[in-house]
VOGU-3710 file (C-alpha; in Angstrom, 3 decimals, decimal comma):
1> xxxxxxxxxx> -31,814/18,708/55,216  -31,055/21,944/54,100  -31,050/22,336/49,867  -27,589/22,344/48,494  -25,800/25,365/47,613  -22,506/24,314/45,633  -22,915/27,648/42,898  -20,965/25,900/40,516  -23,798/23,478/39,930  -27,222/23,767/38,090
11> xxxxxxxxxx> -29,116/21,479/39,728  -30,213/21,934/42,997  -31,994/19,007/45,421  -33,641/18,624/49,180  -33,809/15,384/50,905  -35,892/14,969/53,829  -36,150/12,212/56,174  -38,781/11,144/58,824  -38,982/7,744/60,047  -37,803/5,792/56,803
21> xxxxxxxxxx> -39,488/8,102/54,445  -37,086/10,161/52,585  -38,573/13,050/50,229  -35,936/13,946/47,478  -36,775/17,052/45,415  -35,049/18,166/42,528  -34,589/21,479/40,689  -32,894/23,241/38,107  -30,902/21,244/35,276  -29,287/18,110/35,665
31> xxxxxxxxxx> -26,877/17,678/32,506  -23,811/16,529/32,046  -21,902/18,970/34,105  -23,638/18,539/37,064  -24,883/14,787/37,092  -21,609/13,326/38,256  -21,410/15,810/41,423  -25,183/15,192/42,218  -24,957/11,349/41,726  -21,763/11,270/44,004
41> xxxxxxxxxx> -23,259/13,670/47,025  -27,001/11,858/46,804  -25,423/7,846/47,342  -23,470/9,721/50,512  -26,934/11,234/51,578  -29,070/8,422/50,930  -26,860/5,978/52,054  -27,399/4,193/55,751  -30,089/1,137/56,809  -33,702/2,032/57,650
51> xxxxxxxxxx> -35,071/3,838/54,378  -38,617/2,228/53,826  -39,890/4,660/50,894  -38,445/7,105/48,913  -40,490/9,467/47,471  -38,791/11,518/43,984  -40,433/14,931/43,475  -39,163/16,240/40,033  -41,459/18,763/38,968  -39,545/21,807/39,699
61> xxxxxxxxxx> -36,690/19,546/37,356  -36,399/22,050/34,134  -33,716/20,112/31,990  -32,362/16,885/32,012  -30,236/15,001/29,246  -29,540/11,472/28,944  -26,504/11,371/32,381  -29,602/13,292/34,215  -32,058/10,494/32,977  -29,444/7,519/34,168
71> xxxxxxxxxx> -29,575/9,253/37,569  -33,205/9,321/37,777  -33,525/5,644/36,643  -30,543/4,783/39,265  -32,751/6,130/41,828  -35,824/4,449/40,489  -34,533/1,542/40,197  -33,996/1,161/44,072  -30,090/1,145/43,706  -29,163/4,040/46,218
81> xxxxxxxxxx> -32,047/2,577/48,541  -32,091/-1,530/48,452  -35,370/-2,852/49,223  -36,953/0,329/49,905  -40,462/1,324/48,035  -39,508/3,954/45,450  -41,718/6,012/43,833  -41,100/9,818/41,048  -43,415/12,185/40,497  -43,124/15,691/38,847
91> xxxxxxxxxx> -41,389/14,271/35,538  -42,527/16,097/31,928  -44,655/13,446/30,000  -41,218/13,863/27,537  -38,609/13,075/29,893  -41,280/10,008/31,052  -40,730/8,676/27,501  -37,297/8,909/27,491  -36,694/7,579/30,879  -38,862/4,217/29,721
101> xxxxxxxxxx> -35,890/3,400/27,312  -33,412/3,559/29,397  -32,172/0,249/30,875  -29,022/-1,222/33,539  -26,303/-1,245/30,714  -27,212/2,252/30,018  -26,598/4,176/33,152  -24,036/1,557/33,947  -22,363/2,855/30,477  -22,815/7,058/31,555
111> xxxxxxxxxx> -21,605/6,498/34,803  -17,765/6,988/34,916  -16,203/3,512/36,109  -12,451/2,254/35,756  -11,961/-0,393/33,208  -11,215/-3,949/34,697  -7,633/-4,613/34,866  -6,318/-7,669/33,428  -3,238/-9,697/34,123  -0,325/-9,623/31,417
121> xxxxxxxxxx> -0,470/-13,370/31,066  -4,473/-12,835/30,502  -3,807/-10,165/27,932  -1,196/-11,937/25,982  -3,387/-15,183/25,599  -6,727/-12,675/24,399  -4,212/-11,138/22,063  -2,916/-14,340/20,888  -6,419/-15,555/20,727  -7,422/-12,621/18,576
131> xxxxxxxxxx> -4,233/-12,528/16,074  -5,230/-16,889/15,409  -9,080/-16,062/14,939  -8,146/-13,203/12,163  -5,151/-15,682/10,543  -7,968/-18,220/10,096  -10,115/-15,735/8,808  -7,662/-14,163/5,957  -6,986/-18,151/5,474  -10,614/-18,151/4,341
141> xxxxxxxxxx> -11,397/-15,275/2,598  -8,245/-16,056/0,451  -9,492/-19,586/-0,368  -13,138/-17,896/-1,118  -11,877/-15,032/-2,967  -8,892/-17,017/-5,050  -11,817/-19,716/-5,985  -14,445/-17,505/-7,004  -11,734/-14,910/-9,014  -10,656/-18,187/-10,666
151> xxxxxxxxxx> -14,398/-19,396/-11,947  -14,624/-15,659/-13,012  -11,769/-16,238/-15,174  -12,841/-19,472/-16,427  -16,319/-17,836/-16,838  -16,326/-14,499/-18,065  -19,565/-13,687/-17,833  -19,303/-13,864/-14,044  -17,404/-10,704/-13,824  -19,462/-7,294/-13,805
161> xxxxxxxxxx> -16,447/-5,674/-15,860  -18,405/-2,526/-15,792  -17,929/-2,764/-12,348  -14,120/-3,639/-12,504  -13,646/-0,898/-14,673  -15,520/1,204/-12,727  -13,213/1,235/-9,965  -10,058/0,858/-12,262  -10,902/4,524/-12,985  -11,402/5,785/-9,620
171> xxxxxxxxxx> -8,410/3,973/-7,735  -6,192/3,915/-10,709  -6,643/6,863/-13,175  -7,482/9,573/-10,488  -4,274/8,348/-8,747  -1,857/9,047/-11,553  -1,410/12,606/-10,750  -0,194/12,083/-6,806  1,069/9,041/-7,674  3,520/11,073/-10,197
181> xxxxxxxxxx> 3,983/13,525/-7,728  5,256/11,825/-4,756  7,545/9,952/-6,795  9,142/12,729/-8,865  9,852/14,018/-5,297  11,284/10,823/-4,264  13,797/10,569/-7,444  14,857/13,851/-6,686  15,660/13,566/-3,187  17,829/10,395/-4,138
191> xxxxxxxxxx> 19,341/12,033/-7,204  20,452/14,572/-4,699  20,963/12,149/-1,360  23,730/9,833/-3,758  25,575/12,220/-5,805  27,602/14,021/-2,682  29,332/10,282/-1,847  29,440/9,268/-5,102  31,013/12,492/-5,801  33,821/11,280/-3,641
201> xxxxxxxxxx> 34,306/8,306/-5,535  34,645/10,324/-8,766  31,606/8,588/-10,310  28,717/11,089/-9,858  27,454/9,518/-13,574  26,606/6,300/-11,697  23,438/8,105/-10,192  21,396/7,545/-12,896  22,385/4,188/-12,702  21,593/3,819/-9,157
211> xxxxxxxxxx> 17,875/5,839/-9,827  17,390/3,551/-12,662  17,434/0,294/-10,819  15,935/1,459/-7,133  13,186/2,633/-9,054  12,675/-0,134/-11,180  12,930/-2,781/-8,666  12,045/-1,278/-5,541  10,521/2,264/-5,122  8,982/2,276/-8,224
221> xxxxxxxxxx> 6,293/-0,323/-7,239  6,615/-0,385/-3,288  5,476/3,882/-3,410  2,698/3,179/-6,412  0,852/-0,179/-3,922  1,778/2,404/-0,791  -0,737/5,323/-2,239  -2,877/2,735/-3,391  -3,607/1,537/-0,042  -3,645/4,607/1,597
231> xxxxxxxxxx> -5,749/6,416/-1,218  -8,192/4,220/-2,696  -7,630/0,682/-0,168  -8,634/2,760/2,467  -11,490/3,382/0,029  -12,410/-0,192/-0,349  -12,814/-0,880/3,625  -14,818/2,170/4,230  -17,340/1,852/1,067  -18,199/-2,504/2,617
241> xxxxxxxxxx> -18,004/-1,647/5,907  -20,354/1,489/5,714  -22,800/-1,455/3,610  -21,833/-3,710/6,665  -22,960/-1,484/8,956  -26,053/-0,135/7,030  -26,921/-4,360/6,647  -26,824/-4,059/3,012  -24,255/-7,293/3,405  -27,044/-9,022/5,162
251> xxxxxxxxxx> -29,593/-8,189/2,181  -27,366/-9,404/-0,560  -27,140/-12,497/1,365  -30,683/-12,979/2,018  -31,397/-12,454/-2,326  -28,994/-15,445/-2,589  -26,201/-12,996/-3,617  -22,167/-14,118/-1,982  -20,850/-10,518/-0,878  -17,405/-12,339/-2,415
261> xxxxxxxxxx> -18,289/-12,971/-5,635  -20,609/-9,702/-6,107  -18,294/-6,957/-4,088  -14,850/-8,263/-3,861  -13,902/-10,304/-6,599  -14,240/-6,965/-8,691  -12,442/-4,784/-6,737  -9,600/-7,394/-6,703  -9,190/-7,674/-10,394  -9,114/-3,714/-10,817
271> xxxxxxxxxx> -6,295/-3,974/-7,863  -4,368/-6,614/-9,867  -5,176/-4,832/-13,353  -4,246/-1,301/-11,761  -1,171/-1,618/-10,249  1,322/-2,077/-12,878  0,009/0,950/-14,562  0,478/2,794/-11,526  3,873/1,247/-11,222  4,984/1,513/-14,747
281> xxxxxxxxxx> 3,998/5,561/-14,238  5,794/5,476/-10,424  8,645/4,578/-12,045  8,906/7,076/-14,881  8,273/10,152/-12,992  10,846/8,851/-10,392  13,491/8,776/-13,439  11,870/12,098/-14,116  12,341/13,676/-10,805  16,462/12,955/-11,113
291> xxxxxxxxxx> 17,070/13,901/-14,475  16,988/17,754/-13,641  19,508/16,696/-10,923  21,804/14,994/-13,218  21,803/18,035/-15,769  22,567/20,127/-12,562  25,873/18,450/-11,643  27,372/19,296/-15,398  25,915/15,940/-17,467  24,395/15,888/-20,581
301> xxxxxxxxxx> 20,991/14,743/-21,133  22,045/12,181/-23,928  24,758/10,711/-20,971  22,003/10,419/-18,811  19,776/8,961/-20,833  22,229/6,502/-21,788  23,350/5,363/-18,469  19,489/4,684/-17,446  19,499/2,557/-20,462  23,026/0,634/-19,464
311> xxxxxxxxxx> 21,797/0,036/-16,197  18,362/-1,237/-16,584  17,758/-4,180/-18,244  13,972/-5,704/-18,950  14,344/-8,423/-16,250  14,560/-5,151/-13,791  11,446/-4,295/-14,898  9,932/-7,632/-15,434  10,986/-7,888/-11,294  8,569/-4,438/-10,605
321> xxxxxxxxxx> 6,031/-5,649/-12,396  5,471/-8,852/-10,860  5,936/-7,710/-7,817  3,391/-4,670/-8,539  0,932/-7,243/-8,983  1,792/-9,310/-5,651  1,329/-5,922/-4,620  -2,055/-4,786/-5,955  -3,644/-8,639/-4,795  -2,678/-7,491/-1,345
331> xxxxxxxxxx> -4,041/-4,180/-1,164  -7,284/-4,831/-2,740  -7,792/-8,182/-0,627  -6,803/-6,704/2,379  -8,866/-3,457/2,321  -12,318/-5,803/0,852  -11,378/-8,278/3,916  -11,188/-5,214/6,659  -14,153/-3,802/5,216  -16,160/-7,621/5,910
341> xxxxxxxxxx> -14,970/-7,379/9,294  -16,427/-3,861/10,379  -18,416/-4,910/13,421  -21,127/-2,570/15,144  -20,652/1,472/16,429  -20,367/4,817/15,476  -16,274/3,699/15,431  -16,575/0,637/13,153  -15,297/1,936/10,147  -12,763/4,291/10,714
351> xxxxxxxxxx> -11,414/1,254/12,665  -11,819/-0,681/9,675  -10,126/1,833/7,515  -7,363/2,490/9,490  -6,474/-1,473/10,158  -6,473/-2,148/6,297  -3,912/0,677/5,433  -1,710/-0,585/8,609  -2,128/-4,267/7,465  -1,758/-3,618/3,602
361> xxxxxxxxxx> 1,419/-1,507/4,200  2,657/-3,971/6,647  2,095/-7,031/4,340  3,641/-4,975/1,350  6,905/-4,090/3,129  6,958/-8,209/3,859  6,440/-9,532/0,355  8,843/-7,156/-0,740  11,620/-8,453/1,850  10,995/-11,479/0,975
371> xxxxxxxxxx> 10,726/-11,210/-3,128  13,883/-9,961/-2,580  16,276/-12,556/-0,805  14,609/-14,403/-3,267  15,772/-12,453/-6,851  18,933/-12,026/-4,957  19,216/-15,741/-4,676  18,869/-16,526/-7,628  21,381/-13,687/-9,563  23,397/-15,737/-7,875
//
């Protein structure tokens, strides 16, 4: 048969037939670009009953990557010819090495296949399935991690402080400055978003009032655990899973060491320690951000300054606070918990990373909902 001439392709091949022997020979470069085309026109070539011996003649081959080595094993391997003797010859003594590591699942992996379809009833059980494996799971690191921070309490001496404090500096201090940012920005915009209805109203003065208490209660600790999950809880599941994926997990463990008690229990305390500083600093540049918009519309600072005062009262902030450190628990255990569960792939992580800043913000928008119907209950 007449070598192909497609111009477009860099890899060029012969096959010859004569009474069940076939005589395949190769040339040029078979890469990436041209594999799929040469795969594809060889199985239409090759394909029909009475091939007895195929005979592979790459010598005039001058490149061939790993798609060009999954092609040559294909052939090898008998898969274009079933039951027919199969034998290569030609091949660089460095492609030879290559082409001894390759195996089924690899060319079966390079060659471009469509996904199986499943049924919707067969992808809503696997989902189920999946969402009751990882509930059990947070069920038990919670357990783990609540006993061990508790004997660390008990037992001082259990906690590597240095550690604690270690990352108390780099998730909490380093954060003050965005942290400050991002909520000065956010007073303002509500400074400015409340005082044109107010203004209709005739009580324009009640906007400090307003910024006082959404900043205590609400924004003031919701935005402070929100940039600590997606600053430094992000952070957390990156730093375990990269030692996950390195198997420095699996060498604690084999010293006798619990990953719990010597990773996580520290991070968790700096998480619970951290956050109402962050939150006591959210909400002061967020009173910040609207004073310049109060002395805009006409008010005095000492009015201002008095109104805050009127309207917020310490069980506003003693609300924050505890809530900050619901809050901090969350991030911290939910970031360290994504971080255990980084499984195996050049992906793993940045999979882990990005699950713990969906789950921690998720979980944080919860509690909050549900702290408060519950302080809402009870002012009552």
């Amino acid at each position: 048969m007449p070598a192909n001439e497609a111009a477009s392709l860099s890899v060029r091949w012969e096959v010859l037939k004569a009474e069940g022997a076939v005589l395949l020979t190769l040339r040029g470069e078979l890469d990436a670009a041209s594999t799929p085309a040469a795969w594809e026109a060889l199985e239409k070539e090759l394909k029909g009953p009475g091939v007895s011996s195929l005979e592979i003649d790459a010598s005039d081959l001058t490149y061939c990557d790993s798609a060009g080595l999954a092609l040559l094993y294909y052939l090898y391997a008998g898969r274009m010819t079933p039951g027919a003797t199969v034998r290569m010859s030609g091949l660089s003594s460095e492609m030879q090495n290559l082409s001894g590591s390759f195996s089924i699942a690899d060319f079966q992996a390079l060659r471009a296949h469509k996904p199986p379809r499943r049924s919707f009833p067969e992808e809503m059980g696997a989902a189920t399935g999946a969402w009751l494996r990882d509930l059990r799971e947070q069920v038990e690191f919670i357990g783990e991690v609540a006993v061990n921070l508790a004997a660390s309490l008990f037992r001082p001496r259990r906690m590597r402080w240095k550690e604690v404090f270690r990352v108390f500096e780099i998730a909490g201090v380093d954060a003050l400055p965005i942290v400050c940012l991002i909520t000065m920005l956010v007073g303002m915009v509500i400074a400015f978003e409340s005082a044109q209805p107010l203004a209709k109203l005739g009580a324009q003065v009640f906007v400090a009032n307003l910024l006082g208490l959404v900043m205590s209660r609400e924004l003031g600790p919701v935005m402070a655990a929100i940039m600590l999950a997606g600053r430094s809880g992000s952070a957390f599941a990156a730093e375990l899973g990269t030692m996950k994926v390195n198997e420095e997990l699996n060498a604690l463990q084999t010293m006798g060491l619990s990953p719990i008690q010597f990773l996580v229990v520290q991070r968790v305390m700096a998480g619970i320690l951290l956050t109402p500083i962050l939150t006591l600093y959210a909400m002061f540049a967020g009173l910040l951000g609207g004073v310049p918009v109060m002395l805009g519309l006409g008010f005095p600072l000492q009015m201002v300054l008095q109104q805050i005062q009127s309207g917020v009262h310490y069980g506003d902030l003693a609300e924050g606070l505890c809530k900050s450190v619901v809050f901090g628990t969350i991030v911290a255990s939910v970031s360290c918990l994504r971080g255990l569960q980084t499984g195996v792939g050049p992906r793993a992580v940045g999979d882990s990373t990005t699950r713990s800043v969906v789950s921690s913000i998720l979980l944080i928008i919860l509690a909050d909902a549900l702290i408060a119907s519950i302080t809402y209950t009870l002012r009552k």
